[in-house]
C-alpha positions in Angstrom: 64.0 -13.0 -26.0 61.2 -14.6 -27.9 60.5 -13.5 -31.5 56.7 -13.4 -31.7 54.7 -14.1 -35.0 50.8 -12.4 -34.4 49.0 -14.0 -37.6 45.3 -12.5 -38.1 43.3 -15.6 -40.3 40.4 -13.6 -41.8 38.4 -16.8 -43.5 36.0 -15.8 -45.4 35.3 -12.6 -44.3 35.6 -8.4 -45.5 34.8 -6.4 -48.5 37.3 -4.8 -50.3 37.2 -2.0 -48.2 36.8 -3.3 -45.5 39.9 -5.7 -46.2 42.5 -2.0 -47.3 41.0 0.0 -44.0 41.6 -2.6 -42.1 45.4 -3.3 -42.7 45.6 0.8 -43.3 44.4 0.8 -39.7 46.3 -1.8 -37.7 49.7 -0.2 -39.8 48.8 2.9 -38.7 47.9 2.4 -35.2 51.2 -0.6 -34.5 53.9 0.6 -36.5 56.8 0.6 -35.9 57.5 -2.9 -35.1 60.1 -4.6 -33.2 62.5 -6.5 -35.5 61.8 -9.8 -33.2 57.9 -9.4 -34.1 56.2 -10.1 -37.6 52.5 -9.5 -38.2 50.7 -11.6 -40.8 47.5 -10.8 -42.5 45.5 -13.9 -44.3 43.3 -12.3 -46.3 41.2 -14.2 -48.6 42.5 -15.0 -52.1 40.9 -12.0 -53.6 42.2 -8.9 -52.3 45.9 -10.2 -52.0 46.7 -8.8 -55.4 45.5 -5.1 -53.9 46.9 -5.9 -50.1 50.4 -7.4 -51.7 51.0 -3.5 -53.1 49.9 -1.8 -50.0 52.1 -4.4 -47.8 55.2 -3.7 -50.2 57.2 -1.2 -48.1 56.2 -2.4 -44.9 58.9 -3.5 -42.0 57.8 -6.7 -40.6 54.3 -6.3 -41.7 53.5 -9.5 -43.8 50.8 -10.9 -46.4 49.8 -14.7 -46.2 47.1 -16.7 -47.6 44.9 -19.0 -46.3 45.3 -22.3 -48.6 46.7 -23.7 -51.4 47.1 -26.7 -54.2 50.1 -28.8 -54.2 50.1 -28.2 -58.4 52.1 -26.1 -60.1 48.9 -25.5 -62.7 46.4 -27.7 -64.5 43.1 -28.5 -64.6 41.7 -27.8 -60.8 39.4 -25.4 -60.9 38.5 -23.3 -58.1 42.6 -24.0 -56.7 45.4 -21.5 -56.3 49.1 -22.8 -57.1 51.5 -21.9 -54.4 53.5 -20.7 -57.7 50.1 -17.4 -58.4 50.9 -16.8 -54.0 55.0 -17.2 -55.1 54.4 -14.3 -57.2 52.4 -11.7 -55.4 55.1 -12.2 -52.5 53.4 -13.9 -50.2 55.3 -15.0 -47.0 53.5 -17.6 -45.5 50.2 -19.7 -46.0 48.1 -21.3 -43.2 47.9 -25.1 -44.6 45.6 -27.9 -42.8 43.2 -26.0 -40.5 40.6 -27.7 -39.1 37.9 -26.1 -41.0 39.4 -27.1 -44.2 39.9 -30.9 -42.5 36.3 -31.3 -41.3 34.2 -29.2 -43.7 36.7 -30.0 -47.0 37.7 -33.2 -46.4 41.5 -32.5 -46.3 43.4 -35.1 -44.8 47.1 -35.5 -43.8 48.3 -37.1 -47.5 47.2 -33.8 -49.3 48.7 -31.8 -46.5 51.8 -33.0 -46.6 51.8 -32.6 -50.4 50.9 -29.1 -50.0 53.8 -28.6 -47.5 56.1 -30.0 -50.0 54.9 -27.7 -52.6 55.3 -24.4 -50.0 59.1 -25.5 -49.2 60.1 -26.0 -52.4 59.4 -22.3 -53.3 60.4 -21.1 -50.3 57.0 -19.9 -48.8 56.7 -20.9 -45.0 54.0 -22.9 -44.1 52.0 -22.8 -41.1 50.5 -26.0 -40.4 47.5 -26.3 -38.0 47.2 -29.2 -35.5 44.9 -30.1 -32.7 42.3 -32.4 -31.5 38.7 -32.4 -31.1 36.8 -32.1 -27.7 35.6 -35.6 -27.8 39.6 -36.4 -28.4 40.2 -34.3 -25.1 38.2 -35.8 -23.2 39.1 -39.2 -23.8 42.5 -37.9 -23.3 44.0 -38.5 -27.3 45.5 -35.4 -27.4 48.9 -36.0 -27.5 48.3 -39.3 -29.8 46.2 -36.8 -32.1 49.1 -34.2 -32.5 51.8 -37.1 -32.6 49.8 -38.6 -36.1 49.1 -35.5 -37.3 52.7 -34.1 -37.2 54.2 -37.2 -38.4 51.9 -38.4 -41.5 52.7 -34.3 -42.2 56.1 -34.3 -42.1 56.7 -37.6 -43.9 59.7 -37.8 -46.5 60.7 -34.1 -45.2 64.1 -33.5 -44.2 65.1 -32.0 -40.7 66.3 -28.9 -42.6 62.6 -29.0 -44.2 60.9 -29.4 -41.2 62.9 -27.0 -39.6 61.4 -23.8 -42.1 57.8 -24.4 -40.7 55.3 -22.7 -38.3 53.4 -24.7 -36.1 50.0 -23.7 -35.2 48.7 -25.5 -32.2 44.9 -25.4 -32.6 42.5 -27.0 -30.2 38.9 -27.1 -32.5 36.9 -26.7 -29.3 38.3 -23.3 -29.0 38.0 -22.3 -32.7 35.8 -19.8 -32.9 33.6 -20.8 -29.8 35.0 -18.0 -27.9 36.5 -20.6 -25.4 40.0 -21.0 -24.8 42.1 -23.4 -23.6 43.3 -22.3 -20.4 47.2 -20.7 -20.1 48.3 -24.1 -18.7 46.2 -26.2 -21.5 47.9 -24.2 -24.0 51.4 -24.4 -22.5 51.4 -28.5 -22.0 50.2 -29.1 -25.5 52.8 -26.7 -26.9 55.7 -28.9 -24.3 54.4 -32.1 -25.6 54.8 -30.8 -29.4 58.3 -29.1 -29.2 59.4 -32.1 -26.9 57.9 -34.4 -29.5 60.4 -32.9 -31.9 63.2 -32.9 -30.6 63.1 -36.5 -29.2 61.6 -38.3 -32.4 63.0 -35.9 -35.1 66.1 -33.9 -33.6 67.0 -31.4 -31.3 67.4 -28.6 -33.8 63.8 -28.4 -33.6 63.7 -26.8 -30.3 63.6 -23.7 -32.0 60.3 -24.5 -34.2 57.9 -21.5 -33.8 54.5 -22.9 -32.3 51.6 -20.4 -32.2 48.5 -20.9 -30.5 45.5 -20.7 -31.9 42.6 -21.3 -30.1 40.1 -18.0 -29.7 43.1 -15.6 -29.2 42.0 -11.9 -28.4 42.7 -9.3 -26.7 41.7 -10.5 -23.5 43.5 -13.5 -23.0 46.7 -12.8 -25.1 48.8 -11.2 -22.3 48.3 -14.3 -20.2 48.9 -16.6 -23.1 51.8 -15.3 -25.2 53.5 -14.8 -21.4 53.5 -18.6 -21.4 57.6 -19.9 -22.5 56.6 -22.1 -25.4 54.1 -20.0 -27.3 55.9 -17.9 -29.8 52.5 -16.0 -31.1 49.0 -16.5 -32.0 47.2 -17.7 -35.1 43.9 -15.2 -34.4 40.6 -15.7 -36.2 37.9 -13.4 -34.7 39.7 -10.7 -33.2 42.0 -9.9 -36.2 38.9 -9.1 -37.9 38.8 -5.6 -35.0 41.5 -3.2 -35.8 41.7 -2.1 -32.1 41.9 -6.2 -30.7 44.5 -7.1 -33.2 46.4 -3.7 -32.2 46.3 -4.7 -28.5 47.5 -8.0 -29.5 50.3 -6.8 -31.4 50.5 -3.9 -28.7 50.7 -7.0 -25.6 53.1 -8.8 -27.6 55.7 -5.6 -28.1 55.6 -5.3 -24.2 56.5 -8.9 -24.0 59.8 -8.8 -26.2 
């Protein structure tokens, strides 16, 4: 039985409004959950304060955020500490998507920093991976996701690496509206939880790994149905009360 983690990523997107109908809504129209599935909303940083009171009393409905700072505090303005998200309870934080690698500049040093930071307060990270078209095509995919794992997980023990989400993100199929096809997404996710458990330990086999490549309503029957994908890291279609209901709705049928 698989235990399914349906994350919605909002970016930078919703009023405040918008932001309380629409976890009001998906609650409403989802509950109750399964105890094998969690749903996740990433909000941006400045309604978690508001959505952390209305998430309170919620079974397996959970708040995240979408970045951090490796820093407890200092002088870094414009950052969040993973302590400020420690205190308004959040559960998990999305750390090293693509859009804050290309457009930011983030590279795999201050990601594995900011994993550190997350583990250490016992926040679960969820840490994007994935390679770029051109890296497809000249077929460095699995090269990509083998550097990209292992400059993240450096100096992280296997009980460390154990506590984290992986999100399996091709950037073609971030918000183009293209997906990777059910059998793109499947080998990448083999290669990944195979890579683990040959070159960090077997244990591993039991790593979550969502996919996260244009997930929607459409497609996520076919893709969650696929053995090694344990959920969906969704962008767009979170953003729709009734697509991220049917998400959650496809993967309730599936457990």
């Amino acid at each position: 039985m698989k235990n399914f983690l349906i994350a919605g990523n909002w970016k930078m997107n919703t009023t405040f409004k918008e932001a309380i109908d629409l976890v009001e809504n998906v609650i409403k129209q989802s509950d109750p959950l399964p105890k094998n599935i969690e749903v996740l909303f990433c909000p941006p940083f400045v309604w978690l304060q508001q959505l952390s009171k209305l998430l309170k009393n919620t079974n397996n409905y959970l708040l995240g955020a979408q970045n951090c700072y490796y820093k407890d505090n200092g002088a870094f303005t414009g950052e969040i500490s993973v302590l400020m998200l420690k205190e308004l309870g959040i559960s998990y934080v999305i750390i090293g998507h693509s859009e804050r690698r290309a457009i930011f500049g983030e590279n795999d040093e201050l990601i594995n920093l900011k994993l550190k930071s997350l583990l250490k307060y016992n926040i679960i990270p969820i840490l994007c991976i994935g390679e770029t078209l051109e890296q497809r095509n000249s077929n460095q995919t699995n090269s990509v996701l083998e550097l990209q794992i292992n400059n993240a997980f450096k100096d992280l023990s296997i009980e460390e690496i154990s506590k984290i989400v992986i999100a399996y993100e091709p950037v073609w199929a971030i918000g183009t509206g293209i997906s990777a096809t059910n059998e793109q997404a499947e080998d990448a996710h083999i290669f990944i939880r195979n890579f683990l458990i040959s070159n960090y330990d077997k244990s591993l086999s039991k790593i979550k790994i969502l996919y996260g490549g244009s997930l929607n309503d459409k497609n996520a029957s076919s893709l969650l149905k696929m053995p090694n994908i344990d959920g969906g890291l969704i962008g767009g279609a979170s953003l729709k009360v009734n697509s991220f209901v049917e998400i959650i709705n496809i993967a309730k049928s599936l457990v």
